[in-house]
Structure formats: structure tokens, C-alpha cells
N, C-alpha and C positions, 0 to 999 in steps of 0.2 A: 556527572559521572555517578556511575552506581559503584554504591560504599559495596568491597565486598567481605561476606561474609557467611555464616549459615543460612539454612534456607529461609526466606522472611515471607513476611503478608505481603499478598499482590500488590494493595492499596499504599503501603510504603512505599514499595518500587515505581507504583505510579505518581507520587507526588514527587519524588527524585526525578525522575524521567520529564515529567513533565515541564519541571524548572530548567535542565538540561535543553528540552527544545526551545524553551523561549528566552534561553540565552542566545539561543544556535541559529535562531531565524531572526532575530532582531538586528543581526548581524549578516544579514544574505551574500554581500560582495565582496567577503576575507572571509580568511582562514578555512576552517575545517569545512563550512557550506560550502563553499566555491569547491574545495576538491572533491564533496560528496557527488556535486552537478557535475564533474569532468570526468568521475569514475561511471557513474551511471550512464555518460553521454556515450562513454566509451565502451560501453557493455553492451550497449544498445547498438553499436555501430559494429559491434562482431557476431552478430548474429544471424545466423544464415538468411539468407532471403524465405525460406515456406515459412521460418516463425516469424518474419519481419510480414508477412504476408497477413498473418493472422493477424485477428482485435484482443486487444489487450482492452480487461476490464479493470479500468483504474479506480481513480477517484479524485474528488476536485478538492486541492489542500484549504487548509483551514490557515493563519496567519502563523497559527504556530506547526504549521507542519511543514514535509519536503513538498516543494514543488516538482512533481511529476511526470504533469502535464507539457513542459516547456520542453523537455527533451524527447518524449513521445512526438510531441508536433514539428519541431528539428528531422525528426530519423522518419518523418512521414509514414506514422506508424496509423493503422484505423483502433480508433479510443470507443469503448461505451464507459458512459459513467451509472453509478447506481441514483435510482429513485428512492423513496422509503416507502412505504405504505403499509397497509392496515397493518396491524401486528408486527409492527417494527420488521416488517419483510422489505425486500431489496430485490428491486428487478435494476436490468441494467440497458442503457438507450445511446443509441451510437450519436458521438459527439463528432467525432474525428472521424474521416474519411479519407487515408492517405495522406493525413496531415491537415485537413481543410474542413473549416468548420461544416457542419450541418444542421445546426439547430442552433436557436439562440436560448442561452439556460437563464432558468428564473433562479426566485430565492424562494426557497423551502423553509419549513416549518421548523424546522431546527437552524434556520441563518445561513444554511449551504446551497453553495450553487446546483442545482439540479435540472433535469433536459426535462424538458414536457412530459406531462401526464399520457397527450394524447399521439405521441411520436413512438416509432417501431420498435418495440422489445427484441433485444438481440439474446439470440438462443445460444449459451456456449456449444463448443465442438471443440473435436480434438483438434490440437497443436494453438488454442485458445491461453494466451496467460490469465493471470489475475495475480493483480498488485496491491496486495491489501496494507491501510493506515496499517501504524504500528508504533508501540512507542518507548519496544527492549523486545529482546525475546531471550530466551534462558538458550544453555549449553546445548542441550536438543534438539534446539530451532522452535522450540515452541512460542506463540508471538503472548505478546501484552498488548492488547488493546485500551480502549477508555474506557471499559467498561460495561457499553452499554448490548454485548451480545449480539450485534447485527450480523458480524463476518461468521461467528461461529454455528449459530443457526443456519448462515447461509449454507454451511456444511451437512448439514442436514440433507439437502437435494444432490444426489447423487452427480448431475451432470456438473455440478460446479464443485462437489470434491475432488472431481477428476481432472481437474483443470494443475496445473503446474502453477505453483502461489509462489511470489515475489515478495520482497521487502526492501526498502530503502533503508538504513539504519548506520549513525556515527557506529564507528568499531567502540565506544565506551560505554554502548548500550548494550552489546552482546555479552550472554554468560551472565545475563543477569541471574540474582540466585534465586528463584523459585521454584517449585514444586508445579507441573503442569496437573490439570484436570480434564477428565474425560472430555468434556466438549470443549477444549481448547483446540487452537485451529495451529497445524504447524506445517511450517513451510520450509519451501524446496530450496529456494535460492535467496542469500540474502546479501546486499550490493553493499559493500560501506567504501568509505575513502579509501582505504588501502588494498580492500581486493574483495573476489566474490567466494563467500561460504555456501558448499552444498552440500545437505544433509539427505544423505540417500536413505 
């Protein structure tokens, strides 16, 4: 949980946060995870059909993150997930098709699963989400990332600012106390165990 208080160094919040998720997922089949999975499931299953229709641009979790991929592929959603490349840039490659795989992903250079180099770049469009990692976001909706600037540069290209940004997140990570920065990336919707936050 985030101690709260005045506004702190990002890097505080991220070492709180980070010990918060790898309580939270060490634990997958109790308590706060399982209702995080049933809030989301259920978010996902009210969704009209032109957005269920759309690819949602995820991401393939890490040990200590939400898995988000199990309820996308449940609600037979079509998934791209991101690549890295040169200069910490991020395309993104259709994994899901209506729920059903279409590629088999390797392991990338940083230990994450990623869909081939040499498979179809998926161009967002409107009515496109994107569900970007996250690991707090403050009062504003502004997110915390780990740091390493992938999501927020991604913002940089016009067609993926315009996309509608998602977050999974325990309700004890929201309001974390920080100060956002210009190229911080902030999102639209954000999903926790008890209900969904939308910052217009």
C-alpha cells in the first residue's frame, strides 16, 4: 500500500508499489487478485460489441504483474502485443485473433514474451484500446510505470495518443502522491477490484 502523504520521489512510490505487486501475485488464487480478475472479467463482458470488436493493444505480464491476457482471450477479444526495438521503440503484433492464437511468441531481450520480428504490424484505429503495465497512478490518473519510458514515448506518435489507455490496478495503488511530468502518459480508464475510474 502506498504510505500516504505529500507529494514524494517517483522512485519511492515505485519501490512501495513494486513490493505491493509481488505480494499480490505470489498470491494469484485469494483474496484481492481473484477479485481484481472478476472485476476486469466483468468489464470486459459489458462492453459493447464495436469495442469488443476492436484489438486491444496489451501486453504479456511479467511474474509480478496482472495477467491480462487470460480475460482478453476468455471475452474472445483480438490482442497485439508490443515488440521493442531500436531505441527502446515498441510496435505492436497481433497475438489474438478473436481469442485464438496466431503466432507463437519467443523470449526477448529483456526475458519477455514477444510475437516475431518478422509477423504483421498492427496499425492502431479508432475504437482501438491500449492497456498499458502500470504500477500506481496518482489522483489525476497519471500512471507509474518502471521506469524505463517505453509507454510514454510511445505517446509521442500521434496515432497511439489517440487511442483510449486502460489500467489494471488494486484500488491501494490509486492517489498515489506524485507530481506528474510532461511526458507522463495518463489514462482514461482504470479497472480495480471495486469499480472502474474514469478521468475525463
Amino acid at each position: 500500500m502506498i504510505k500516504p502523504s505529500e507529494m514524494r520521489d517517483k522512485a519511492d512510490i515505485r519501490r512501495e508499489a513494486r513490493a505491493f505487486w509481488q505480494e499480490l501475485t505470489t498470491a494469484k488464487k485469494t483474496g484481492d487478485y481473484v477479485r481484481l480478475e472478476r472485476s476486469f472479467e466483468g468489464f470486459l463482458r459489458s462492453m459493447e460489441s464495436p469495442k469488443k470488436a476492436s484489438v486491444c493493444l496489451a501486453f504479456y505480464p511479467l511474474a509480478s504483474e496482472f495477467n491480462v491476457l487470460k480475460a482478453l482471450r476468455q471475452q474472445r477479444w483480438s490482442v497485439a502485443l508490443p515488440l521493442v526495438g531500436s531505441g527502446y521503440s515498441l510496435s505492436f503484433h497481433l497475438f489474438l485473433e478473436e481469442g485464438r492464437e496466431v503466432q507463437t511468441l519467443t523470449t526477448g531481450a529483456y526475458g519477455i514474451q514477444e510475437p516475431r520480428a518478422d509477423s504483421p504490424v498492427v496499425r492502431p484505429s479508432s475504437g482501438d484500446v491500449l492497456i498499458v503495465p502500470s504500477m500506481a497512478a496518482n489522483s489525476k490518473g497519471f500512471r507509474l510505470g518502471k521506469g524505463g519510458g517505453f509507454y510514454d514515448r510511445l505517446m509521442e506518435k500521434s496515432e497511439f495518443a489517440a487511442l483510449e489507455k486502460w489500467a489494471v490496478l488494486p484500488e491501494k495503488l490509486l492517489d498515489a502522491p506524485f507530481e506528474a511530468e510532461a511526458h507522463d502518459l495518463r489514462l482514461d480508464r482504470i479497472i480495480t477490484e471495486e469499480r472502474i475510474v474514469t478521468y475525463p
